[in-house]
N, C-alpha and C positions, 0 to 999 in steps of 0.2 A: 504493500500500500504506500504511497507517495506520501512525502511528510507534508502537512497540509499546508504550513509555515512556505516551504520553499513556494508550493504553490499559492498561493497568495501572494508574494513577494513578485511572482514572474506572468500573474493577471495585475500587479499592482504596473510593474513596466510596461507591459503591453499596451496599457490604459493610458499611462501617462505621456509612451514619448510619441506618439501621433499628437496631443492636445499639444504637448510642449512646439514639436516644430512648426504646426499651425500659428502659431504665436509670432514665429518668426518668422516664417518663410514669404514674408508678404514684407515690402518697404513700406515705410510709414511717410507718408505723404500730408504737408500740409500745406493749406490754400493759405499764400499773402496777399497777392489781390484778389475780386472776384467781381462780374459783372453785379452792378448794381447798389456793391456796399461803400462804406467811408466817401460819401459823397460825390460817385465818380460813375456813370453807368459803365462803362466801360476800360480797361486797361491791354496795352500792349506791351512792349518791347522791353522784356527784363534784363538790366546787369544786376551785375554781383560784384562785389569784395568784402575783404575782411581788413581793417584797422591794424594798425600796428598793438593797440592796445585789446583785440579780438573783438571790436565789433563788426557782426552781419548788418553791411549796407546793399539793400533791393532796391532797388529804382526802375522805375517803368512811367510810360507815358498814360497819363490820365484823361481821358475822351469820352467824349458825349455821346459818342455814336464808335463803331468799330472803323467806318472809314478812317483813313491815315492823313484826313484834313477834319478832324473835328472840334475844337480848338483847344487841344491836347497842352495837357499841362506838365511837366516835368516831376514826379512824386516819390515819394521816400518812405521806408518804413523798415526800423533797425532792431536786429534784436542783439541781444547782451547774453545769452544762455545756447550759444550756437546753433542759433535758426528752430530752439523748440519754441519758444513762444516771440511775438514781434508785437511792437507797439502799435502807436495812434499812424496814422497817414499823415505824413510832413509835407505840403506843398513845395520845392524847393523853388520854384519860378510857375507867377499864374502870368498868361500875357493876356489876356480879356480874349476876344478874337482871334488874334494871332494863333498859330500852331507853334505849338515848341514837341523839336523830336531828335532822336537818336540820340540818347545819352549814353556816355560813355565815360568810364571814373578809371582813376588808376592812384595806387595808395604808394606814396615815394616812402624813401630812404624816411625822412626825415620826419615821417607819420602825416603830414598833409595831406589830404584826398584831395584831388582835383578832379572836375568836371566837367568835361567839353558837350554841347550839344547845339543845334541848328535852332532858329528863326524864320518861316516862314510867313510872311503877310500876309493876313486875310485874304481869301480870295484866289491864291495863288499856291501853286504845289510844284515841286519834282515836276510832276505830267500833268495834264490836261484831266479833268474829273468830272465827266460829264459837262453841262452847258455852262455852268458855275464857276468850279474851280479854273483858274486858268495857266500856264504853263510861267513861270518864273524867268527873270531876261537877264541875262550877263550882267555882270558889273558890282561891284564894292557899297553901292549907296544906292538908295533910289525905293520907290513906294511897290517895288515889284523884284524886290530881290531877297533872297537870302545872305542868312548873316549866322557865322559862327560865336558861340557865346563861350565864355568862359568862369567857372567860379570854382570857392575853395575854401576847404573845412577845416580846422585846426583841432577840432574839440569833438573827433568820431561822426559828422552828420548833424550835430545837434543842432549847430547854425553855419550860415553861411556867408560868404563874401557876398556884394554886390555882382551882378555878372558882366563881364567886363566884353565888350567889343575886338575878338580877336581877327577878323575878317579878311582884313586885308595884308594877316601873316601869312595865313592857312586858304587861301580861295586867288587863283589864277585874276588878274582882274576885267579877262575877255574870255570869250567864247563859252567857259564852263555858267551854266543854270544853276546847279546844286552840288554842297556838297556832304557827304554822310561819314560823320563821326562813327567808328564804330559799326553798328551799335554794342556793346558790352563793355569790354576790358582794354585799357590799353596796359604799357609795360617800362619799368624801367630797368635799362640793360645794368647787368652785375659785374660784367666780363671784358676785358679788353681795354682798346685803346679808347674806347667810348664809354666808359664804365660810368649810370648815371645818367646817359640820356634818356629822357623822354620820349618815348613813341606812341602815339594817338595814332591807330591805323583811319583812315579817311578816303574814301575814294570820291570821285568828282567827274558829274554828270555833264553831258552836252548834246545839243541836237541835229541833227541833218535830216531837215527835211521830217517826216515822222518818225524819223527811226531814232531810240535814245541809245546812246554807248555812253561807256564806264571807264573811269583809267584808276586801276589799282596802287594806291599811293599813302602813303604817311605824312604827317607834322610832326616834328623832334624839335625837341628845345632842350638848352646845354645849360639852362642859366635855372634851372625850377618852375619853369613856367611862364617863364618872365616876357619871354620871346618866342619867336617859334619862326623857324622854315618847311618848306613841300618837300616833299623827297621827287627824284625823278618818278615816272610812270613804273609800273611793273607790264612791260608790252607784251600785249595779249591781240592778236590779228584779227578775233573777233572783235573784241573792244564790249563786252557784256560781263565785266565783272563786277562787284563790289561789297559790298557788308562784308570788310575784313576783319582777321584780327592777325595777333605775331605771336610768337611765342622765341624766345632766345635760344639758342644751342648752344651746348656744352664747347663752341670752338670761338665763343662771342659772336658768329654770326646769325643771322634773326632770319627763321623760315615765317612766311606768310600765309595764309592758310583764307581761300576768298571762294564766298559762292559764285557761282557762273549761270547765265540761262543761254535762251537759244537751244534747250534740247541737248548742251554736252551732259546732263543729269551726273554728274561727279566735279567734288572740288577743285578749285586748282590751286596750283603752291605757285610759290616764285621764292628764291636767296637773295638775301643783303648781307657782304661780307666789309660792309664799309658804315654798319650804325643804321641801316635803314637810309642811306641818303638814295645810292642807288640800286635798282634790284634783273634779275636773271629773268630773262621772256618766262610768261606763267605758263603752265602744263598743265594737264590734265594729271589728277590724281585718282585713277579709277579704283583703288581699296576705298574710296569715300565718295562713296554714293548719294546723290540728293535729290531732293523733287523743285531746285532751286528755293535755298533759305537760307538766312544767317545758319553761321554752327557756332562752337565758341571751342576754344583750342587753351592749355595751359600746361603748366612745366608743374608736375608734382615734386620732384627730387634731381639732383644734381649727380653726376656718377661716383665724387668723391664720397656721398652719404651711401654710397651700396647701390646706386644703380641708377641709370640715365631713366626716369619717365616721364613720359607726355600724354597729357589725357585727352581726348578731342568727343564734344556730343556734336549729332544733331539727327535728324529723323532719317535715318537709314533708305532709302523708299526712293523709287524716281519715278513713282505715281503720285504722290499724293504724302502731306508731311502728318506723319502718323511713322510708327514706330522708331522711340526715339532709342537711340543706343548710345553708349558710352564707350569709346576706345583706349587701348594702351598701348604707346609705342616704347620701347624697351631700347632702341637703335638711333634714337634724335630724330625720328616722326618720319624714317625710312620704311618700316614695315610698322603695321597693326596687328600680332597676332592676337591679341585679347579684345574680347568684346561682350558687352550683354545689355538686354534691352532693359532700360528703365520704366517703359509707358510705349505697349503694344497697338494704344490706342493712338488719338488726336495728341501730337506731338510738335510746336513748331518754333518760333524763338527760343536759345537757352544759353545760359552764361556759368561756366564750370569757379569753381573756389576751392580752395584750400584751407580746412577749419583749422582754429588752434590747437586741435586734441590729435590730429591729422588725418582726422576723415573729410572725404569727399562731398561739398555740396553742391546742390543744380537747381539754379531757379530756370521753370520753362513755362512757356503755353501749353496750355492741356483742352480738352474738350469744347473743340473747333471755339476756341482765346474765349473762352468763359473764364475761366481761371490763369491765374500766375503764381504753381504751385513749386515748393521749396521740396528737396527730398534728400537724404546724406547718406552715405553709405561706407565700408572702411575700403580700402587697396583691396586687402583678402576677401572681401566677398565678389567683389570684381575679376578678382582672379580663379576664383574656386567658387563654380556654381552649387558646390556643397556646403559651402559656408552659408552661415544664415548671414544676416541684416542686421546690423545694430539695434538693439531695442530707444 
């Protein structure tokens, strides 16, 4: 006869480790914006970073309507307990009418956050929006043009500078229409003879005739912000790229990492082995597949900590942006052999972080841009689909 002890003991396991891995086996997801709440029907285009002092700063563009002319307001919303719980909603700039878009931050050496983003005139967009909206015209000044903004936090997000008029460091002063900060992360380089510069990825629009093209480009500033130049083009034959970002390599040079349309459905790269001033014709990157959409690209560890990684999201998919994955390149963003899906579903803007405890955060769009949901996870569950999820 069986001792009844042992059995008991091995229905009490039975029992418990199916309840226990349920527990885990799910990422825990939580909503920071959401249609309709903290005073905003609608939100898009999420960055992310973390403070020198570890706080989660979200920011997203605030809109009345999901169009990308709604008179979008630049918003904030920080948490202090690594992204489990987030504050009130910070307006960081309301412009009445006006659209303010593509924000894009990046946290220096020196604990300042700065944050670059765009000015649109009532009235006026990137393209043409139906009979309304109308198309934006060359030039530095003027009641139909774009204007790059700039401001900056001393104190984690809590307050901000005035936003200051960068335009005519960072904007060609003919032929380009628009240009796009971002939108996410920019970077400052660690390495090299540029150690310290500032890189704001920014690409910049122009027109011919109906058809709009893109030139893959950066602003770098050597002095904190103080100043800023263009970098050359990143030459692409189609001329359809933009929503960059960079990330540094382990040799000081800065890979580029930019969506493409026109049907190439996978990213392209381009090298700067000179700081981001000038960069190598862009390529096709077919291991990174897209349905045309920002992705967001960052440097987890350096090789001398145990190993070179680079993590890159965005929605996997060249139908449609829904399943969103997370990548790891092991090589300085030569090969991806790791991968796994965060949001099998509605997946489309997303900006990758680095927490202070050193897991992984992603703020993204989720169910077709109802939501701008935050979700963490460590290296090793990334790496090992056996692993559970952080509770």
């Amino acid at each position: 006869m069986k001792n009844p002890r042992i059995v008991l003991i091995l229905l009490l396991l039975a029992f418990c480790r199916p309840a226990s891995f349920a527990q885990t086996e799910e990422l825990k997801f939580l909503t920071v914006f959401e249609h309709g709440k903290d005073g905003r029907p609608d939100y898009r285009i999420p960055a992310l970073v973390v403070s020198k002092h570890g706080t989660l700063l979200a920011f997203a563009e605030g809109r009345q309507t999901l169009s990308d002319h709604a008179q979008n307001d630049i918003v904030l919303k920080r948490s202090v307990d690594e992204g489990k719980t987030w504050g009130y909603l910070q307006v960081v700039h309301e412009a009445g009418s006006n659209v303010l878009v593509n924000p894009c931050a990046v946290v220096l050496d020196s604990g300042r956050i700065l944050l670059m983003y765009q000015c649109f005139p009532a009235g006026y967009h990137s393209r043409s929006l139906g009979t309304n909206i109308l198309r934006l015209t060359p030039g530095l000044k003027g009641d139909a043009v774009s204007l790059t903004l700039l401001r900056f936090s001393d104190d984690d997000g809590a307050t901000w500078s005035p936003p200051r008029n960068v335009t005519r460091q960072t904007k060609r002063p003919t032929e380009v229409t628009s240009t796009t900060s971002g939108p996410g992360i920019g970077i400052q380089l660690q390495r090299g003879r540029h150690k310290g510069r500032i890189l704001i990825p920014t690409s910049e629009s122009w027109w011919v005739g109906d058809r709009r093209s893109n030139n893959a480009t950066v602003c770098f500033s050597d002095d904190g912000g103080k100043t800023w130049r263009r970098s050359q083009p990143a030459r692409d034959n189609a001329g359809v790229d933009s929503e960059m970002q960079v990330v540094e390599l382990s040799d000081g040079s800065v890979l580029l990492n930019a969506r493409s349309s026109h049907g190439h459905q996978c990213r392209k790269v381009a090298l700067s082995r000179d700081g981001g001033e000038t960069w190598s014709p862009l390529r096709d990157e077919p291991q990174l597949p897209e349905p045309e959409c920002m992705g967001s690209i960052l440097r987890y560890s350096w090789p001398e900590s145990g190993a070179s990684r680079i993590l890159f999201s965005n929605p996997a998919s060249t139908t449609g942006r829904t399943n969103g994955v997370v990548r790891l390149s092991l090589d300085e963003g030569q090969t991806w052999p790791v991968s796994r899906t965060i949001e099998p579903g509605g997946f489309a803007y997303s900006c990758l972080a680095l927490l202070p405890n050193g897991e992984i955060g992603l703020l993204f769009e989720a169910n077709d841009y109802q939501q701008i949901k935050f979700v963490h996870f460590t290296l090793g569950w990334l790496r090992d689909p056996g692993s559970p999820p952080p509770r």
